[in-house]
C-alpha positions as CSV (number, residue, x, y, z in Angstrom):
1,X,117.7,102.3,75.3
2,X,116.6,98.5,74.7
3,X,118.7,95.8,76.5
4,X,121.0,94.0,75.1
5,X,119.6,90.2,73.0
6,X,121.0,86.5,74.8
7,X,120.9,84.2,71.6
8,X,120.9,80.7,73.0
9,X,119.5,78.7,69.7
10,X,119.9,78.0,65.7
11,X,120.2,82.4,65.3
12,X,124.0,81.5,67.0
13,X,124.6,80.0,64.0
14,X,126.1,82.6,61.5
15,X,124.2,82.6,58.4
16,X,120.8,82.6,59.9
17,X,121.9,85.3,62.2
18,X,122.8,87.2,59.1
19,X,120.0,86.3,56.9
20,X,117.7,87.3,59.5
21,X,119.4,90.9,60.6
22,X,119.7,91.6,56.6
23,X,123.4,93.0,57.9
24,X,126.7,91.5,59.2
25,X,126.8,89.7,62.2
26,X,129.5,91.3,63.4
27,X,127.3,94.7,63.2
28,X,125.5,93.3,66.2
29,X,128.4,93.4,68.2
30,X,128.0,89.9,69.5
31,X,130.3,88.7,72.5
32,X,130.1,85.0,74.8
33,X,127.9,85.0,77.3
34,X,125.7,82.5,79.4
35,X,122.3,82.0,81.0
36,X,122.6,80.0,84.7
37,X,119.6,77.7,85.7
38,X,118.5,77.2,82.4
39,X,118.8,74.9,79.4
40,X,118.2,74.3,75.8
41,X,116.4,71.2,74.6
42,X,115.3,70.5,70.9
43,X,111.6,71.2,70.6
44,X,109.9,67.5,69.1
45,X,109.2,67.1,65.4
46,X,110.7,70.5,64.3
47,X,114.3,71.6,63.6
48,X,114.7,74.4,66.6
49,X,115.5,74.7,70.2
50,X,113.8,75.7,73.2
51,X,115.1,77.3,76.5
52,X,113.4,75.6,79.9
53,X,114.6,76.7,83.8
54,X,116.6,74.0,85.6
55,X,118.5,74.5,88.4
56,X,121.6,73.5,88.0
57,X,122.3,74.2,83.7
58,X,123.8,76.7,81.8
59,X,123.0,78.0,78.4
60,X,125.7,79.2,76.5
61,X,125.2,81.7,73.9
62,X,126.1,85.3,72.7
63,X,124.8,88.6,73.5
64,X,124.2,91.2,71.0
65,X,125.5,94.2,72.0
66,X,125.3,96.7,69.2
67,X,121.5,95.8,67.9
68,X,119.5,98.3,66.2
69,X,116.1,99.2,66.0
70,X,115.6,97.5,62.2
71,X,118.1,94.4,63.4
72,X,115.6,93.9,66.7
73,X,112.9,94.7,64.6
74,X,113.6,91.5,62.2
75,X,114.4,89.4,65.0
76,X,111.1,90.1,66.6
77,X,109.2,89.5,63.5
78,X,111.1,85.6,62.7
79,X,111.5,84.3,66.0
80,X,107.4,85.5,66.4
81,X,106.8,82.8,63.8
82,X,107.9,80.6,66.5
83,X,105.8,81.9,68.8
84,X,108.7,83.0,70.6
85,X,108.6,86.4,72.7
86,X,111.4,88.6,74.5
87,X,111.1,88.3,77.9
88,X,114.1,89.6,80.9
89,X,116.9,87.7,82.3
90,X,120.5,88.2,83.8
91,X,123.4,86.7,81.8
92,X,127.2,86.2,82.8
93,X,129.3,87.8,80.7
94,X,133.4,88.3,80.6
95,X,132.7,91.9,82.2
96,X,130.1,90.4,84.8
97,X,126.6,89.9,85.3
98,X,124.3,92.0,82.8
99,X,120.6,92.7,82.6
100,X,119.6,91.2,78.5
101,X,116.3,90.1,76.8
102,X,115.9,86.4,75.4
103,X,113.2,84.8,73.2
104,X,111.3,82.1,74.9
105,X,107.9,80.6,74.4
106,X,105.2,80.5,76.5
107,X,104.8,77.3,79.3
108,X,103.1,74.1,77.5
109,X,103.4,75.8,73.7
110,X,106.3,72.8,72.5
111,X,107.5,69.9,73.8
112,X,110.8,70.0,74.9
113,X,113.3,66.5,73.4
114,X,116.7,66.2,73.8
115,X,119.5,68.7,74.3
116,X,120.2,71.1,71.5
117,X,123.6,70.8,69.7
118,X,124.4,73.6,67.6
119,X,127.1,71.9,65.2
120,X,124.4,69.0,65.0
121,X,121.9,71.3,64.2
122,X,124.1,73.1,61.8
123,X,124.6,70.0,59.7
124,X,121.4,68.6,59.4
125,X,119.3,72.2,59.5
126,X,121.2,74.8,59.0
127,X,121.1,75.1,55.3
128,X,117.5,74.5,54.9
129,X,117.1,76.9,58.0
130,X,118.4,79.7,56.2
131,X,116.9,78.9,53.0
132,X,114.1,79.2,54.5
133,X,114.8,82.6,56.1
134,X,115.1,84.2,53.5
135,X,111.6,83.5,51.8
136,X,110.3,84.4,55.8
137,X,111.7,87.9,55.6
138,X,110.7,88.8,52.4
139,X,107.0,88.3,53.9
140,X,108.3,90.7,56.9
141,X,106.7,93.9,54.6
142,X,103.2,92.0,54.0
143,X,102.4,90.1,56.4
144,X,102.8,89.2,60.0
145,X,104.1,86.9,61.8
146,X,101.3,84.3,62.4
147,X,100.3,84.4,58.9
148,X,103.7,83.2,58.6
149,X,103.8,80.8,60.8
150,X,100.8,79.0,58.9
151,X,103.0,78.8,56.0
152,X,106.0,77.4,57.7
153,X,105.5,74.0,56.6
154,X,105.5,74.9,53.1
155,X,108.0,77.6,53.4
156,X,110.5,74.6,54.6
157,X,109.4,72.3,51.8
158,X,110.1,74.9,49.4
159,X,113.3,76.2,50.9
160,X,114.2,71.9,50.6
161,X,113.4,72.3,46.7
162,X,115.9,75.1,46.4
163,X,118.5,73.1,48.1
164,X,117.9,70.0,45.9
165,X,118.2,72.4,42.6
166,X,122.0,73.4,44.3
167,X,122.4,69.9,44.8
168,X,121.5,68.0,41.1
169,X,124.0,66.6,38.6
170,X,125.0,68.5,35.9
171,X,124.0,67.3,32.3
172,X,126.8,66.1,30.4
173,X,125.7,65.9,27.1
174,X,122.2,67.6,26.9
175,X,122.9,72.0,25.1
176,X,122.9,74.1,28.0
177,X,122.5,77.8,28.0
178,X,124.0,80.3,30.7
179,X,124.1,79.5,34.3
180,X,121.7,81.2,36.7
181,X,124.9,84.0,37.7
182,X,124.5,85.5,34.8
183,X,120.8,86.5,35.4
184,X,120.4,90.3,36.5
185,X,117.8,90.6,38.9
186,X,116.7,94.2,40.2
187,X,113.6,93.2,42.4
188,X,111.7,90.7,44.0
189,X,108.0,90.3,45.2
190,X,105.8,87.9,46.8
191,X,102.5,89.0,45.9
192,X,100.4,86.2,47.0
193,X,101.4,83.6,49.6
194,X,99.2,81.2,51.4
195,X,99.8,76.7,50.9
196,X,101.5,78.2,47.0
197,X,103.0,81.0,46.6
198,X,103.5,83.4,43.3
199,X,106.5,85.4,43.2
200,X,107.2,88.3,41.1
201,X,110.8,89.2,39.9
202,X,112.4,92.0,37.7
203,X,115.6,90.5,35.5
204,X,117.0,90.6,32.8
205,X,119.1,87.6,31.0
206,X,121.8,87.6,28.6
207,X,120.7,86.5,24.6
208,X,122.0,83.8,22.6
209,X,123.4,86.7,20.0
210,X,125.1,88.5,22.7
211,X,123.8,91.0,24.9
212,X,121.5,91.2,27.5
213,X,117.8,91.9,26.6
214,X,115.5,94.4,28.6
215,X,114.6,94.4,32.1
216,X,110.8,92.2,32.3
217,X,108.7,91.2,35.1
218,X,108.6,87.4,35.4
219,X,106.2,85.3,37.8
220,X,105.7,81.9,38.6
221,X,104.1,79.8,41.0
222,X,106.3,78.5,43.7
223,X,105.7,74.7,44.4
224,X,108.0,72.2,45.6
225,X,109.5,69.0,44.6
226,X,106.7,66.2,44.8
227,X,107.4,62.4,45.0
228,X,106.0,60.7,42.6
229,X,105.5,56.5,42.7
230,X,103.8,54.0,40.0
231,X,103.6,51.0,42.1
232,X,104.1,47.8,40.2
233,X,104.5,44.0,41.4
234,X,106.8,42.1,38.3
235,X,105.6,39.2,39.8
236,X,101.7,39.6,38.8
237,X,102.1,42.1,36.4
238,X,100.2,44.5,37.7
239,X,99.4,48.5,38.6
240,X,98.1,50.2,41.1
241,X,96.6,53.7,40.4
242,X,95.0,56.0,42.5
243,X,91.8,58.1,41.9
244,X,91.1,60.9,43.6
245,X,89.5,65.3,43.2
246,X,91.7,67.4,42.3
247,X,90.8,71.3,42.5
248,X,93.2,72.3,39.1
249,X,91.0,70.3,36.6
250,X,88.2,71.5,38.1
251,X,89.3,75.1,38.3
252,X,90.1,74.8,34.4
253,X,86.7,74.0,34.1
254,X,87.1,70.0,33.7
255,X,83.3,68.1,34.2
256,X,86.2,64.5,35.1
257,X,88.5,66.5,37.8
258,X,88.8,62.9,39.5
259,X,92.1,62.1,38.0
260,X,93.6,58.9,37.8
261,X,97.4,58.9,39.2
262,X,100.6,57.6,40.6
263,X,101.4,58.0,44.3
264,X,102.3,61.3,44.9
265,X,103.1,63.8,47.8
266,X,105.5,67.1,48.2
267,X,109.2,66.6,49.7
268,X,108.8,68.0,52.9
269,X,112.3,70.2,54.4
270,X,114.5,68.1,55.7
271,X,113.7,65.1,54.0
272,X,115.1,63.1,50.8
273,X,112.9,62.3,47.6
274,X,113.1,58.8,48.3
275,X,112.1,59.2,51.9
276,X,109.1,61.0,50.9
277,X,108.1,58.4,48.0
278,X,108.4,55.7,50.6
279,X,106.6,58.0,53.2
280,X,103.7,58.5,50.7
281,X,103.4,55.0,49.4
282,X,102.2,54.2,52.8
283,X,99.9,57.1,53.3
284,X,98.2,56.9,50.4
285,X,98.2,53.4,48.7
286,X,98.6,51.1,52.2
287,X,101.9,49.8,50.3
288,X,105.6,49.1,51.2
289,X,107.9,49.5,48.4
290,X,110.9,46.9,48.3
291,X,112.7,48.8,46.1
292,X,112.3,52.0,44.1
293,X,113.4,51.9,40.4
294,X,114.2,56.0,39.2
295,X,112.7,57.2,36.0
296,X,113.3,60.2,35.7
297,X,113.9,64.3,37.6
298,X,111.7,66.7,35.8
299,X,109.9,70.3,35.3
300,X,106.2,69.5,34.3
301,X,105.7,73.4,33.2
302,X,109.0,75.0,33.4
303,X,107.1,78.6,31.8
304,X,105.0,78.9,34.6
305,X,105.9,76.7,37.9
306,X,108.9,75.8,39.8
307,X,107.4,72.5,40.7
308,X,109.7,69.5,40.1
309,X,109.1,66.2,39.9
310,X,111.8,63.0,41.1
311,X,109.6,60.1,39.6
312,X,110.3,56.6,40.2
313,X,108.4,52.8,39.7
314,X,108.0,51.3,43.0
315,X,108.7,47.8,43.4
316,X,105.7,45.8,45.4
317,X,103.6,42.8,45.8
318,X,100.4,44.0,45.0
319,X,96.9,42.8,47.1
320,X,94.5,40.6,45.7
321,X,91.7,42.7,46.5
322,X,92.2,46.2,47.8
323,X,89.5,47.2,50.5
324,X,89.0,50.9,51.7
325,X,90.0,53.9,51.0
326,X,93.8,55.9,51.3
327,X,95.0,59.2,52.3
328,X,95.5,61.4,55.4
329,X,92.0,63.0,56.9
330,X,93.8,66.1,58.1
331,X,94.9,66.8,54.4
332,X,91.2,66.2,53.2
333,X,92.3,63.4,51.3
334,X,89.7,60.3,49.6
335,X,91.9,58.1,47.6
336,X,90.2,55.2,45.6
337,X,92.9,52.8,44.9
338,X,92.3,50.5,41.1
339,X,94.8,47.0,41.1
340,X,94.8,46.5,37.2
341,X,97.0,44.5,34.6
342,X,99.8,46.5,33.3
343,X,98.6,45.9,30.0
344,X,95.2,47.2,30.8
345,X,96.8,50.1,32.5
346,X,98.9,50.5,28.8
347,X,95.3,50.1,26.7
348,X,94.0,53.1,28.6
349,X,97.2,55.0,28.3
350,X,97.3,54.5,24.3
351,X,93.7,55.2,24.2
352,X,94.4,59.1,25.6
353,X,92.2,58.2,28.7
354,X,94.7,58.8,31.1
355,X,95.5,62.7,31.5
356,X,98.3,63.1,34.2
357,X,101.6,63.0,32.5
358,X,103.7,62.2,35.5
359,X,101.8,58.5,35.1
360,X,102.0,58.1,31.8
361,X,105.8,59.0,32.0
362,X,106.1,56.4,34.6
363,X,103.9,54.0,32.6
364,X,105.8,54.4,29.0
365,X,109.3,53.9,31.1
366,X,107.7,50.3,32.5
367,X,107.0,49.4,29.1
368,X,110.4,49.9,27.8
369,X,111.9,48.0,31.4
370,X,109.0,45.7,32.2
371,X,110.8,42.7,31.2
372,X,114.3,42.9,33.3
373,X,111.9,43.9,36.0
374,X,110.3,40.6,36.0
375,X,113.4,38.9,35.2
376,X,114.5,40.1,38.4
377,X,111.9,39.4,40.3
């Protein structure tokens, strides 16, 4: 009979425990209990814990009791992601000292920060945390575990993108049709998963004459929510766009898939749209934005994506001359960067030589609010 499982970290926190397990926490069987000589610490730059000896500490935490094969199963598989493994150790519990397994990592493999408050954790994490669970245990029957953890990254910036849908005002005057609860959904499928994903789903949705139509298979691509800047500086009147490859043009078959832009980058989990427009204004065009004016929160391709765009005008002073080139070399990225009159920017717009409708969005939206902006400048 496998030993009982010492949870020191974010899987205390219901929810996750739950989402994890597929089942009930309280199926577990979970009861107090505590590690001596050992502490947790938050690993640096990612939103989970670690558990390091030191004479001295005490980890608190609970020990699952009741855990079956499937629930031990699941653990093994998400905390693996982690590269966490289940190693022996002696807790205290109410009835005495007892022999348990925990999930540690292996010496050197993360850096340990500060010590790890679950209700802190819970606030800022926990709801990304177990979005994000749930899209890493649908994997469970396809892949394994370090294919998963290659995905993490994305896996958190689309869990973020979920949270932000939750999270965005209702229209007030715009027709709506049913809300999401009234969708029927029998099955779900990730067939392809790698930086996108494509997910498969089997629903059915009620009909504007009453009703519910048939049962159909549905797929999309799974992006996130991307940032999207046109820097402008009121005071000169001028642009900036960026030019750089881009593999969908070319995959269409375009002979010009160099595309002429706005800033742009994905909203990474954990973070706000504005942090990441201000994040990839600096990345990617050198630039500090003083302020950021909104334009507008969009689908580009609601029939085939989940991608969703916040896009905003960011207020600048602009260089004379711009030198170099922009973007991050560990994302393979070779960003030209064109300073340009705004109405020259307009002239190519109205001239259909500028294909990327996030920009042209952005640029039709400075034409109608160009001149408070340099009112105000």
């Amino acid at each position: 009979m496998s030993a009982p499982l010492f949870l020191y970290g974010t899987l205390r926190h219901p929810p996750l425990l739950e989402t994890v397990l597929g089942a009930p926490a309280g199926d577990a069987g979970a009861v107090p209990a505590a590690l001596h000589d050992h502490a947790v610490r938050r690993v640096e730059d990612e939103p989970f814990p670690m558990l390091l000896e030191e004479p001295g500490a005490r980890a608190e935490g609970l020990l699952l009791e009741r855990l079956s094969a499937e629930g031990r199963a699941r653990l093994d598989f998400y905390e693996g992601g982690f590269d966490f493994a289940r190693r022996q150790v002696t807790v205290e519990t109410g009835q005495g000292p007892r022999r348990a397994e925990v999930y540690a990592c292996p010496p050197g493999r993360w850096t340990p920060g500060a010590p790890f408050r679950l209700d802190a954790w819970a606030a800022r994490w926990g709801a990304l945390s177990v979005a994000a669970a749930e899209e890493v245990m649908i994997h469970r029957e396809q892949r394994d575990a370090d294919s998963v953890a290659a995905m993490l990254p994305m896996i958190r910036a689309r869990a973020q993108a979920r949270l932000n849908a939750l999270e965005a005002p209702a229209p007030d005057r715009a027709p709506q049709g049913f809300g999401a609860d009234t969708v029927r959904e029998t099955a779900r499928r990730i067939p392809y998963a790698r930086f996108y994903s494509v997910e498969e789903r089997d629903l059915s949705y009620p009909r504007f004459e009453g009703g519910y139509g048939p049962v159909v298979t549905r797929a999309a691509l799974m992006g996130t929510d991307a940032a999207i800047v046109l820097p402008y500086d009121p005071v000169s009147d001028r642009v900036m766009l960026l030019e750089q490859f881009r593999p969908a043009p070319y995959f269409r078959g375009d002979p010009r898939p160099w595309c002429l832009e706005p800033v742009a980058g994905r909203v990474d989990g954990g973070e706000t749209p504005e942090q990441a427009a201000l994040r990839e204004g600096a990345e990617e065009a050198g630039l500090s934005f003083d302020r950021l004016e909104f334009v507008s929160r969009n689908y580009p391709s609601p029939g085939s994506t989940t991608e969703y765009f916040h896009v905003y005008v960011g207020i600048c002073r602009l260089p004379e001359r711009v030198e170099g080139t922009g973007g991050l070399d560990d994302e393979a990225e070779d960003i030209r960067r064109h300073v340009m009159p705004f109405e020259t920017a307009m002239a190519l717009a109205e001239a259909a030589e500028l294909d990327v409708g996030p920009l042209l969005l952005a640029l039709y939206w400075l034409a109608r609010h160009r001149a408070r902006l340099r009112t105000q400048a």
